[in-house]
C-alpha positions, 0 to 999 in steps of 0.5 A: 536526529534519526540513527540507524544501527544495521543489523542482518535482520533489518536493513537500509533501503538504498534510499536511507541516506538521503532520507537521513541527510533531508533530516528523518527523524523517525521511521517504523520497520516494515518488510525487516527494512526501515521505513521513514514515517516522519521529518519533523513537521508532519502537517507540513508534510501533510500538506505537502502532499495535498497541494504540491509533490512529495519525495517518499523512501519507500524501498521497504515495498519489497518484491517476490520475482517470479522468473521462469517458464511457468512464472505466469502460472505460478502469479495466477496461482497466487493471485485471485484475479484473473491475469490472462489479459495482462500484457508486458509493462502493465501492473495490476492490483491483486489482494492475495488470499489464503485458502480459507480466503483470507486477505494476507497481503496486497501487492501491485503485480508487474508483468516484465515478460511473459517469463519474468513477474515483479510482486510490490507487496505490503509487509509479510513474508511473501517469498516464502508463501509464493516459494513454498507454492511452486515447490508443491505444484511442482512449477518450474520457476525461481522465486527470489528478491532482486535488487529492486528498491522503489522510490515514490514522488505523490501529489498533484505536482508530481507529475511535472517533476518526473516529466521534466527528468524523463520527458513528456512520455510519462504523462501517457502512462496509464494508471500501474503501466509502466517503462522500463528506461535509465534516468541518467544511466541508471536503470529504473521502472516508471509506473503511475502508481503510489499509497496516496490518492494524490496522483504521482509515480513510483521509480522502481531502481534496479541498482542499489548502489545509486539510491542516492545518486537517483533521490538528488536528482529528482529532489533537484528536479523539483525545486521550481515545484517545491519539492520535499521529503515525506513518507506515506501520510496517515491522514491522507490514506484514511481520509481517501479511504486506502486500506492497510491490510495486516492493519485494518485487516485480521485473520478472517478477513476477506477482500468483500469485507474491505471493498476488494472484490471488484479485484476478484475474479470468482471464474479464475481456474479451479486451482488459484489459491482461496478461490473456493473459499471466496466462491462460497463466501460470495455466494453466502454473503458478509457478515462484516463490511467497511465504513468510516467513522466520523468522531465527536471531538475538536481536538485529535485524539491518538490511535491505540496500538490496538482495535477499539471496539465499538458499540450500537445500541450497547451491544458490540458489532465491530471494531475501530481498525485505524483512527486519525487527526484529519486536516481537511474535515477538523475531525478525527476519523478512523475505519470500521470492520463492522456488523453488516447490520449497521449501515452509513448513518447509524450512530455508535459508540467507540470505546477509546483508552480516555473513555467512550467517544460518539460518531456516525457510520460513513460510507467510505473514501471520506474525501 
């Protein structure tokens, strides 16, 4: 049984009830929310999301609106990626940067109105870095956190679900588009989006007060498809390749590093924050890069709360950023940040908690 004690520095998504009474049994604080990891049968969840439709409180993927006249500005500012194309009810993926060029978080941007911007982001303090950007550059445009909470439905599955509670519409939704509708008189945005590989929506409510109202009727909704509870897997999002920044990311990494510069645009205006930063470290090169690492070993052996290092040749080039049981391949796999001299194909050691473990250097997703 999972209890929860709110306090004024970590709060409930509108969904923790539901996610209570569907018997949540254990849940990490992201974003100063909670957030569900666990139900009690994580390989049945796992495969869950593999074959059929999963139902995730994902309320924790907070967001930084932008609302003003230079709300626009203010998003390429922040956003190495050029937006000027963007159009009303489409989401783009933008890896916000440092001005050392530094990754620091990696929100889905929605565009609402020409005035008005929604950031969906990752776990860090946002507000404060877009708040304390427009302050200096004098932008006339409020930053605030509204009352928008995300619930997600991923797995090849859950595409019928939302179609049959909203219409056949939503299969058109190209991928981070979205609408803006109700679903039963409550107001909520549909995008084709969601931390899987799996396909699947994200349901942006916009009244908290109905967290449960709208999780009962898509959980209703889905019964002839099996639907049930579950939270982002993490053998799914290795095995597909999908990167935590904050957890396989440190403080120097850049987008290149981590297969992110195809969501970089280096003739941005002069004045997006890290740009220069990422001009020069595109022009000079990586010294790090991504690949996935392939373990010996029939049994699956737990992540540390820590890096693991790891070694070529005896000399140390990198690091293990995350390691998982994989389902599908019988084998534990994890991510490399590693020495650009040591490619797909090469033979390392990992120094883990139990002693040295050997592996192969992959090219990345796995599946």
């Amino acid at each position: 049984m999972f209890t929860f004690f709110p306090t004024a520095r970590v709060r409930p998504s509108p969904f923790l009830e539901a996610a209570m009474a569907e018997g949540l049994v254990a849940a990490n604080v992201y974003n100063r929310m909670v957030m569900p990891t666990s139900y009690g049968d994580p390989e049945g969840e796992y495969w869950r999301l593999i074959n059929g439709v999963s139902q995730w409180d994902v309320g924790v993927e907070r967001q930084v609106q932008l609302r003003g006249p230079d709300a626009g500005r203010l998003a390429q500012i922040l956003a190495p990626r050029d937006l000027s194309t963007c159009k009303v009810g489409q989401g783009k993926y933008v890896p916000l940067c440092n001005h050392k060029g530094t990754i620091i978080n990696d929100p889905i941007l929605l565009k609402l109105a020409d005035d008005l911007f929604w950031l969906s982001i990752a776990d860090s303090d946002i507000w404060f870095w877009a708040g304390a950007i427009a302050a200096e550059r004098g932008l006339d445009v409020e930053v605030s956190d509204p009352d928008v909470h995300p619930m997600a439905l991923q797995g090849p599955k859950a595409e019928d679900v939302v179609a049959h509670v909203l219409g056949d519409w939503v299969r058109g939704l190209k991928y981070f588009w979205f609408r803006e509708t109700e679903v039963q008189g409550i107001p909520v945005a549909i995008q084709r989006s969601g931390w899987s590989k799996q396909g699947g929506f994200e349901i942006y409510l916009k009244d908290s007060r109905r967290g449960t109202e709208l999780w009962n009727i898509f959980k209703e909704a889905g019964q002839p498809w099996g639907i049930g509870p579950g939270a982002p897997a993490t053998p799914e999002r290795v095995e597909s390749g999908l990167v935590s920044v904050g957890g396989d990311t440190d403080d120097e990494t850049n987008p290149f590093e981590v297969r992110l510069g195809k969501y970089v645009n280096l003739d941005v205006p002069d004045d997006t924050v890290g740009i220069q930063a990422l001009r020069r470290i595109h022009a000079e090169g990586v010294k790090r890069h991504q690949l996935g690492l392939v373990m010996d070993g029939a049994a699956p052996m737990p992540f540390g709360t820590r890096a693991e290092d790891i070694l070529h040749n005896g000399e140390k080039v990198g690091k293990m950023t995350n390691s998982t049981w994989s389902p599908r391949m019988k084998a534990n796999i994890g991510f490399a940040l590693i020495s650009v001299s040591v490619t797909a194909g090469a033979s390392v050691q990992v120094m883990r908690p139990g002693g040295p473990v050997a592996a192969r250097l992959v090219e990345l997703p796995f599946l």
